[in-house]
C-alpha positions as CSV (number, residue, x, y, z in Angstrom):
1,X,58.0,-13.7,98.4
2,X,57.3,-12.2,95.2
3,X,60.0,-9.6,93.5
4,X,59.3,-10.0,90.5
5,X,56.3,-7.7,90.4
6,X,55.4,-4.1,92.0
7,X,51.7,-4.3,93.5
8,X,50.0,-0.6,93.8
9,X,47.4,-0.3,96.7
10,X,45.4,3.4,96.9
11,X,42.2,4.4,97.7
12,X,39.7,6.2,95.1
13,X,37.0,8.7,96.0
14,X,34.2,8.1,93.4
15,X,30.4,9.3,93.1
16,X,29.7,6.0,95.5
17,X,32.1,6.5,98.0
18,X,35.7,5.6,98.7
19,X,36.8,2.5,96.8
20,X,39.8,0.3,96.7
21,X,42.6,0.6,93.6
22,X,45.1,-2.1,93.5
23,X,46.6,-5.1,91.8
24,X,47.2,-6.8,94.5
25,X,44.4,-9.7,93.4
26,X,46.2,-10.5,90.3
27,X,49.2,-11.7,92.1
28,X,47.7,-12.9,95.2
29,X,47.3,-16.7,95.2
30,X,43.5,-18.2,96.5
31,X,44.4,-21.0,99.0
32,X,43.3,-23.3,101.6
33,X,43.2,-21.0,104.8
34,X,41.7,-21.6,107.8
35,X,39.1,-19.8,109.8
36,X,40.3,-18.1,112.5
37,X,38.6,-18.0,115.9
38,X,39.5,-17.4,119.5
39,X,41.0,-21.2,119.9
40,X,43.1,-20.3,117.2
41,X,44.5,-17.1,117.9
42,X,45.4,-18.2,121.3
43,X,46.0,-14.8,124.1
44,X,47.2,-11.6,123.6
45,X,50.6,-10.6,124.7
46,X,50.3,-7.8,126.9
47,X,47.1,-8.2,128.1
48,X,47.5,-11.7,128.9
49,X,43.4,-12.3,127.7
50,X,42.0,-13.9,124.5
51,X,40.6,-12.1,121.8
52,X,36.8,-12.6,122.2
53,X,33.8,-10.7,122.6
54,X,33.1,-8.3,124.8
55,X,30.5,-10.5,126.3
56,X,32.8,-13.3,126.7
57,X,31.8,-15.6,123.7
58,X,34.5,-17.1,120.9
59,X,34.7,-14.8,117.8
60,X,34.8,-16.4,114.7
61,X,36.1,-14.9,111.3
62,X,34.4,-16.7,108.9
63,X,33.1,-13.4,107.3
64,X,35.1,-10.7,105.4
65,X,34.6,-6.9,105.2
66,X,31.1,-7.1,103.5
67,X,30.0,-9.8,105.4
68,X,30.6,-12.8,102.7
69,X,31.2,-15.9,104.0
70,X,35.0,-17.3,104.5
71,X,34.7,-20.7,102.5
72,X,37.2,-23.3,102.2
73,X,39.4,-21.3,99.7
74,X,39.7,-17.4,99.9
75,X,42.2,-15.2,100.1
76,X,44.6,-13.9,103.2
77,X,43.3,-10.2,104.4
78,X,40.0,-8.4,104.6
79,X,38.2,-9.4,101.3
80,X,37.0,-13.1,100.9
81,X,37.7,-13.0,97.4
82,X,39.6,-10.7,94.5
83,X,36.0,-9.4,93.2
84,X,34.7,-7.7,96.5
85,X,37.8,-5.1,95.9
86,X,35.3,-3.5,93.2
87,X,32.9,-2.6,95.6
88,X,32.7,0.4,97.3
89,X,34.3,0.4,100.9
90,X,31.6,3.0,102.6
């Protein structure tokens, strides 16, 4: 747990669209983090079934928000790594 520095998180409405304003990348460590999947993740608590598709197959989160691949080392969360906060979220 970090307390030694205060992390801002906002969002910012430019001429592209809504972006993301943080520091949050300069303090967040890159890491060995594995790939979640159904096998992983196990069931769901209250309703007792397994996070999957809705046809039935195993989801896989190898991918991040804007569809980069999930590679060995990344980052915890939605963005695969610190530069894809620069880009614009839609």
């Amino acid at each position: 747990m970090d307390t030694e520095h205060k992390v801002y998180i906002s969002l910012k409405e430019t001429e592209e669209g809504l972006m993301l304003d943080t520091d949050l990348y300069e303090y967040l460590p890159e890491q060995q983090l594995p790939v979640h999947s159904t096998a992983s993740l196990g069931m769901a608590f209250e309703p007792e079934e397994y996070f999957e598709n809705p046809d039935g197959s195993e989801i896989i989160f190898n991918r991040d928000y804007f569809d980069n691949d999930r590679l060995l080392t990344c980052i915890a969360g939605p963005f695969a790594n610190a530069s894809s906060v620069k880009k614009t979220l839609f």
